[in-house]
C-alpha angles and dihedrals in degrees: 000000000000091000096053081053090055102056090040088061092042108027128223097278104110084006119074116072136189114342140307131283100294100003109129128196128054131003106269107245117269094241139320109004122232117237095197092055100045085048087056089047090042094053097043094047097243084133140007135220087255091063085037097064093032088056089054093044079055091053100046101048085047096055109006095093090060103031094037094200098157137065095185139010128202105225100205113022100179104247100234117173103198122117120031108291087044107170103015120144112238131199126205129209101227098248083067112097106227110178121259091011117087115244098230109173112208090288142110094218092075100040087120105050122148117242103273110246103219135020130268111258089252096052084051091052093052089042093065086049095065096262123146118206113226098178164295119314135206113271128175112265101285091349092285126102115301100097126219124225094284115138131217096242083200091061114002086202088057128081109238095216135253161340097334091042098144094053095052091043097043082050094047090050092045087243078145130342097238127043141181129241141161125208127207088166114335110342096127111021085051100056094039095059084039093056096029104250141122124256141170134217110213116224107277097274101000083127124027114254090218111151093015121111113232149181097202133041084184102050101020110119136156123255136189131201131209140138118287134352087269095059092047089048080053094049100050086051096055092046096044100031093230120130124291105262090197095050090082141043108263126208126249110280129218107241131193100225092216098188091194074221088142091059095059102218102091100118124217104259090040089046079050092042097053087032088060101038085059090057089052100047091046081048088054095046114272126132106234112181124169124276092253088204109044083144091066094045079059086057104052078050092066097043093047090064089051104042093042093048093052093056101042087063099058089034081054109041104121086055089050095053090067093032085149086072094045119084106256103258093061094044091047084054090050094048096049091049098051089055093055122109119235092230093063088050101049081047089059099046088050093051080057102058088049093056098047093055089045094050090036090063095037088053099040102102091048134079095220154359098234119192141114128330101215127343102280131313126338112291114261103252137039095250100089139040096222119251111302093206097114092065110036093083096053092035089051078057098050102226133148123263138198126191118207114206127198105081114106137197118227096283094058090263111155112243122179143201120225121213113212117212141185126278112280083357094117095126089060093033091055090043096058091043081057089049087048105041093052088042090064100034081055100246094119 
């Protein structure tokens, strides 16, 4: 009993070693995996899909059954080694249609789906790539806010954020080096600062959401999770076929520090944490200047909740139709949503409109927004996601978005920064994540 205390105070990452009572192959990763690393094994035939597939087998029977990550497991992925991530293991987060696995959800109404026949756009997309599907992970219930039984592997007690809750924390726990999400308002961002990993928001658009179940034909938008900012840098070269953005020294970029401090919810350690990571980058030669309109990022923060919440009640109408059988927060969303005028919601997407093309012109001259990530640590307790706000006005502008890991509050919480690019503008957004994330490891 004291030491699975122990572990729920502290988490698995640093301290899970070798494999599980009867698991046999090779020792399970200590913590998150690096892609870039397992692609140079993989080229230079240190290692083979084969051993690939076999290592994350290892991680997950050593840690699945705290962290639950996972809602289903292919036993046998075929271990091809053609593109240029051949061989590497891929998690996906379960409204993602992968052929011959049901996309489930998070939700009892579809418990009995039938195996879906083709991929989702987006899993095509990785499988050209080179990217083998392993598997299904944990999402909230309809992407939104009820949470599944996913843990936070940094701290088993914590909540490691939502909606794509099982690919950060298969990719915390080194259950596969790169995993799928998808963000309405802050279901990938949230849950990389809370388990201490990197992600990265596409572009609204910038890739079709066929055969992914959304909220929100406005704000819906494809994510990915690694390691670290260098590995996503790797992996956004091997889907689009541009030019790895990790693979040379940047130079320092000129950020906008935005504090969220108008919206009232940045917590102390996180305010200390950003405040001091924007120290460290000017030291290292950035050029950090103040977010001159933090009053008009409040206000995408407003029209965000009711645009997403009209949509998602049409998006989800058949779902509303049987709201009894929904928990009470998405029903609530869908409710709302149905009351609004139309009116109140063509009024926020034009506000919108009018706040992209003012923060367009006000950050034009700049590589990156950078801030903080979420409010402050993951919430103590797996009832709750943590709140998205952070997020929802970057995400109501359909941006990209990186989030850089390795800061800390005092416990030892992850807490991460996001960097906020421009549309379409994921090369230079990813180049100055590499720039940053090297900056405050020290490797400037």
């Amino acid at each position: 009993m004291a030491a699975r205390r122990e572990r729920e105070r502290h988490g698995l990452l640093g301290r899970r070693r070798g494999l599980g009572s009867g698991v046999t192959g090779p020792a399970a990763p200590r913590g998150p995996w690096s892609l870039r690393e397992l692609h140079r094994d993989l080229r230079d035939g240190r290692t083979t899909p084969a051993d690939a597939l076999a290592r994350s087998r290892a991680a997950v029977a050593d840690t699945e059954s705290e962290v639950h990550a996972w809602v289903a497991r292919d036993p046998e992925p075929e271990p091809r080694a053609t593109g240029p991530l051949g061989g590497v293991p891929l998690g996906v987060k379960d409204i993602i249609d992968v052929a011959g696995f049901p996309t489930r959800c998070g939700t009892s109404l579809r418990e009995h789906a039938a195996p879906a026949g083709t991929d989702a756009a987006i899993v095509t997309a990785w499988r050209r790539a080179g990217a083998i599907p392993v598997g299904k992970t944990v999402t909230t219930e309809f992407a939104y806010f009820s949470p599944g039984p996913t843990r936070n592997p940094r701290a088993l007690g914590h909540t490691p954020g939502g909606s794509s809750s099982g690919s950060a924390a298969a990719v915390a726990s080194g259950h596969v080096p790169l995993a799928l999400g998808t963000q309405t308002a802050a279901s990938v961002t949230r849950p990389a600062s809370y388990c201490g990993v990197a992600s990265l928001v596409l572009t609204h658009g910038r890739i079709p959401m066929t055969g992914t179940a959304g909220l929100s034909p406005s704000f819906d938008s494809h994510g990915l999770y690694t390691a670290g900012v260098t590995d996503l840098a790797l992996a956004w070269s091997a889907l689009t076929g541009e030019a790895d953005p990790g693979a040379t020294a940047p130079r320092p970029p000129r950020l906008l520090l935005w504090t969220a401090k108008s919206l009232g919810v940045v917590e102390d350690g996180m305010r200390e944490a950003v405040d001091a990571a924007a120290r460290r980058l000017a030291d290292a030669g950035a050029v950090v200047d103040a977010f001159p309109e933090e009053g008009l990022v409040a206000e995408a923060v407003a029209a965000q909740k009711i645009v997403m919440a009209y949509e998602a009640a049409r998006e989800r109408a058949a779902e509303l139709a049987v709201a009894s059988r929904l928990s009470e927060q998405l029903a609530t969303l869908l409710r709302s949503g149905e009351a609004m005028a139309p009116a109140e919601y063509d009024a926020a997407r034009s506000r919108l409109a009018e706040i992209g093309s003012a923060l367009t012109d006000l950050s034009a001259s700049y590589d990156a927004v950078v801030g903080p990530a979420a409010p402050g640590p993951a919430p103590v307790g797996l009832s709750a996601t943590g709140d998205p706000i952070l997020s929802r006005p970057w995400q109501a502008l359909g941006l990209p978005v990186v989030t850089v890991p390795g800061t800390a509050d005092a416990a030892g919480l992850p807490l991460g920064v996001q960097l906020v690019g421009r549309a379409c503008g994921e090369h230079a957004l990813l180049t100055a994540g590499c720039w940053t994330e090297s900056a405050l490891r020290g490797r400037e």
